[in-house]
C-alpha positions in Angstrom: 115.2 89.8 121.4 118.9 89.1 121.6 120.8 87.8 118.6 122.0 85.1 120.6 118.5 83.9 120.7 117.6 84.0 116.9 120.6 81.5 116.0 119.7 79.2 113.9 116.6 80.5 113.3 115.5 81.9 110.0 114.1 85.3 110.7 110.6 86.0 109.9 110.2 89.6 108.6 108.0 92.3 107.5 109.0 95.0 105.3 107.3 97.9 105.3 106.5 99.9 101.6 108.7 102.5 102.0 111.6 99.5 102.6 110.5 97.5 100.1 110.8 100.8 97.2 114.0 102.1 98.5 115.3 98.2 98.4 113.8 97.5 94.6 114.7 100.7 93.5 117.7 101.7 95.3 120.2 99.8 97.5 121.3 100.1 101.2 119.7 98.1 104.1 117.0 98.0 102.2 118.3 96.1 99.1 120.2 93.9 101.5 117.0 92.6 103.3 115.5 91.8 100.0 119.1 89.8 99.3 118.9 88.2 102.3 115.5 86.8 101.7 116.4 85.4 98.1 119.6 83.2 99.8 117.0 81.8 102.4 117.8 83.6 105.1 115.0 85.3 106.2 111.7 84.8 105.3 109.6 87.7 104.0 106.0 87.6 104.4 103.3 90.4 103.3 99.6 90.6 102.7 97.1 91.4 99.2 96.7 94.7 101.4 100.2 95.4 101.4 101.4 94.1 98.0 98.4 96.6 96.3 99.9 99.4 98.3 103.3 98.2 96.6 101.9 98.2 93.3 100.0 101.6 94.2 103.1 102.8 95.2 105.1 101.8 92.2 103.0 103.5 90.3 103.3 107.2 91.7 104.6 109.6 88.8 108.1 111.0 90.6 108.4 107.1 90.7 108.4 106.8 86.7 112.0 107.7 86.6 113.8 105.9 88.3 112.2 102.7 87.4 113.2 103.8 83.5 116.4 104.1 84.9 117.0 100.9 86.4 115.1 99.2 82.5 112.1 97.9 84.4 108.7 98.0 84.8 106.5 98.3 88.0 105.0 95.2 87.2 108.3 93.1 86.8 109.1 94.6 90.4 105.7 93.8 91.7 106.0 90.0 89.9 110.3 90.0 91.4 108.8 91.2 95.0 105.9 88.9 94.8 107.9 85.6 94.4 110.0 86.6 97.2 107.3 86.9 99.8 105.0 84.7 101.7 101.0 86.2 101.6 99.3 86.1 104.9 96.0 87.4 105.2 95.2 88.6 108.9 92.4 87.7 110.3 91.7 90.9 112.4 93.8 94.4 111.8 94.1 96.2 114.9 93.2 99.9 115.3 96.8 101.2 116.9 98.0 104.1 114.4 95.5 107.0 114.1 97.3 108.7 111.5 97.8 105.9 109.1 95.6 102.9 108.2 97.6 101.5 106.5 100.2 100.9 109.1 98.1 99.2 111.0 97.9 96.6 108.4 101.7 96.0 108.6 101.2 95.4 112.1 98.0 92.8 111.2 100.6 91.1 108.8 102.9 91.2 111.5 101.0 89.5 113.6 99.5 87.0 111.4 102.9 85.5 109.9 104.3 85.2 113.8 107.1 87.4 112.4 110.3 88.0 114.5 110.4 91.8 112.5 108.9 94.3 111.5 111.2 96.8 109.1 110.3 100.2 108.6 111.4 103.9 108.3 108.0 105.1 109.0 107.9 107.2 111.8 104.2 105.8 113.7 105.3 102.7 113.6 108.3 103.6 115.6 106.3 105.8 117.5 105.2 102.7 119.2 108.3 102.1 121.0 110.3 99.6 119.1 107.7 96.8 120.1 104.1 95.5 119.3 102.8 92.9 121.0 106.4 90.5 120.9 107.1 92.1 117.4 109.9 94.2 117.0 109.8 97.1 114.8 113.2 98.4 114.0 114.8 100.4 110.9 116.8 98.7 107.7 120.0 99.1 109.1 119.2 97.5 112.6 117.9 94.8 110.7 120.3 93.9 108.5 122.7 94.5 111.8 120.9 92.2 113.7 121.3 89.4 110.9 124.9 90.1 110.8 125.4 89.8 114.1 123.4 85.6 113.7 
């Protein structure tokens, strides 16, 4: 997909957990994705699957910290993450990552929301070649390069 061909269009995007953390809780490419979807640029989209990973997730103990740190809560980031995204729930989740389940459910959100993206620093999802089925799986910062380059 060239960036030539996504003018004008708002990108429709997955974010993977480990994106969505580092953006709420950090900053990078990650943060800027979660910008860029709050000015209307892109359009993030997740599942109930994904979002209880999310809250799972938030809730992990070396997590505690930093969340402190930052004078939050996992559930305000949960509530701020879930206002930003638009909930799909696929109707079939393929079978495609042996080593992870729950990849294979970002790729059946993927799917469902006819997304554009899928953004992730997970290493079996990129395993798969940078493509799935028309979606393209790419890291933070070839995201966010991609947008800056619409």
């Amino acid at each position: 997909m060239s960036s030539s061909s996504l003018s004008g269009t708002r990108l429709r995007l997955v974010l993977d957990t480990n994106v969505v953390v580092s953006g709420l809780l950090w900053g990078g490419h990650s943060r800027r994705l979660l910008e860029l979807a709050l000015t209307d640029t892109i359009v993030l989209y997740s599942s109930p699957l994904l979002i209880d990973e999310l809250s799972q997730t938030l809730h992990y103990a070396k997590l505690t910290k930093r969340i402190a740190a930052l004078h939050t809560t996992a559930q305000a980031l949960m509530e701020h993450y879930s206002a930003m995204v638009t909930l799909v729930v696929p109707q079939q989740v393929p079978r495609v990552i042996a080593q992870d389940a729950d990849d294979d459910q970002v790729l059946a959100c993927a799917l469902e929301a006819c997304a554009h993206l899928i953004a992730s620093g997970d290493q079996h999802l990129h395993s798969l070649g940078g493509n799935y089925l028309g979606v393209r799986i790419v890291t933070p910062a070839e995201a966010t390069g991609l947008l800056d380059a619409l």
